[in-house]
N, C-alpha and C positions, 0 to 999 in steps of 0.2 A: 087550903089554898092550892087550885093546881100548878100544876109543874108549868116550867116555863121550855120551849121549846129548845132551849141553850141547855137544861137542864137535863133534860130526854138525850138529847145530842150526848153529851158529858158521858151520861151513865152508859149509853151503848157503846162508845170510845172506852171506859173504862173494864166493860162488859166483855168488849172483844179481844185488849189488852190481857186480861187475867185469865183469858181459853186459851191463851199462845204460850206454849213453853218458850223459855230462854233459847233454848236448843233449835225450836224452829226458824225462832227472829234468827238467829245468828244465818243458820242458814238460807235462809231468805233474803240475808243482807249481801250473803257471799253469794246467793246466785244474779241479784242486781248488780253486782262487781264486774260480771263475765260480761256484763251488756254495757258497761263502760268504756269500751274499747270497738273505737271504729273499723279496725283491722275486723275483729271477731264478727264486727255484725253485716260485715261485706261477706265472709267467706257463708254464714248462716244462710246469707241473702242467695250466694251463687249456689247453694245448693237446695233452694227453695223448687229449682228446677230437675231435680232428681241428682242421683250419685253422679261422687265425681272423684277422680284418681287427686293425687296432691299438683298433676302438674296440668289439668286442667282448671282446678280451683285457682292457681298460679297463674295463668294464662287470664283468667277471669276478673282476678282482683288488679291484678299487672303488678305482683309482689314476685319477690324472689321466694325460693321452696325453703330456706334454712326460716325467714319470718310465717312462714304458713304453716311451718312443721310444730314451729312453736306454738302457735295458736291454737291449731286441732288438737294438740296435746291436750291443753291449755279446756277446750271445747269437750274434749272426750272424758275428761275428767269429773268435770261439772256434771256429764251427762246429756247433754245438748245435740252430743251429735253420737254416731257410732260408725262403726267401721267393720269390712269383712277383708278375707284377703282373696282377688282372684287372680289366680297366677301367681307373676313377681309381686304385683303392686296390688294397695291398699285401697279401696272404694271407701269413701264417706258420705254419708247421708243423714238427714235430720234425726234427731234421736224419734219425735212424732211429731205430732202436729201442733202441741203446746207453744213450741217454738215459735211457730207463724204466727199464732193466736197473741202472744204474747210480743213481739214486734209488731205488726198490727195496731194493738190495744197503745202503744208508745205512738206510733204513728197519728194512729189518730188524734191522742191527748194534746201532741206537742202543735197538730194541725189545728186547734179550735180555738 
């Protein structure tokens, strides 16, 4: 008797389940957490357009620097974003291009 198309379904769900360590999901779940937060996905967005100090990114989002400082922490941690120092102050910029890809890919799903 062949399979039933629910059945095929089933086994590749179960198939792709059991190739993902615990360790991945977990972390997968925690990087779905950082895009939780509308603050984060605004600062992501303002620097879509290349580097930016904390008090342009501020100026950008129309947030105070003590909430943005927290966030990019927050961003740089995850690995989302990075930062250099030039001069006194700090430059942020997209960690690469996953980041867009990946708001993007939300955008569209939430858009259909």
């Amino acid at each position: 008797m062949p399979d039933t198309e629910e059945k095929k379904c089933r086994r590749d769900i179960d198939h792709l389940i059991a190739s993902v360590s615990e360790d991945e999901l977990g972390e997968l779940a925690e990087l779905f957490k950082i895009f939780g937060d509308s603050t984060r996905i605004k600062i992501l967005y303002a620097l879509f357009s290349g580097e930016k100090n904390v008090t342009e990114i501020c100026e950008a989002i129309d947030m105070n620097q003590s909430a943005v400082s927290h966030q990019l922490k927050i961003l740089k941690t995850s690995k989302l974003i990075q930062s250099r120092r030039e001069g006194k102050s700090v430059v942020y910029s997209l960690a690469d291009d996953h980041v867009k890809t990946i708001i993007a890919m939300g955008r569209e799903h939430i858009e259909e």
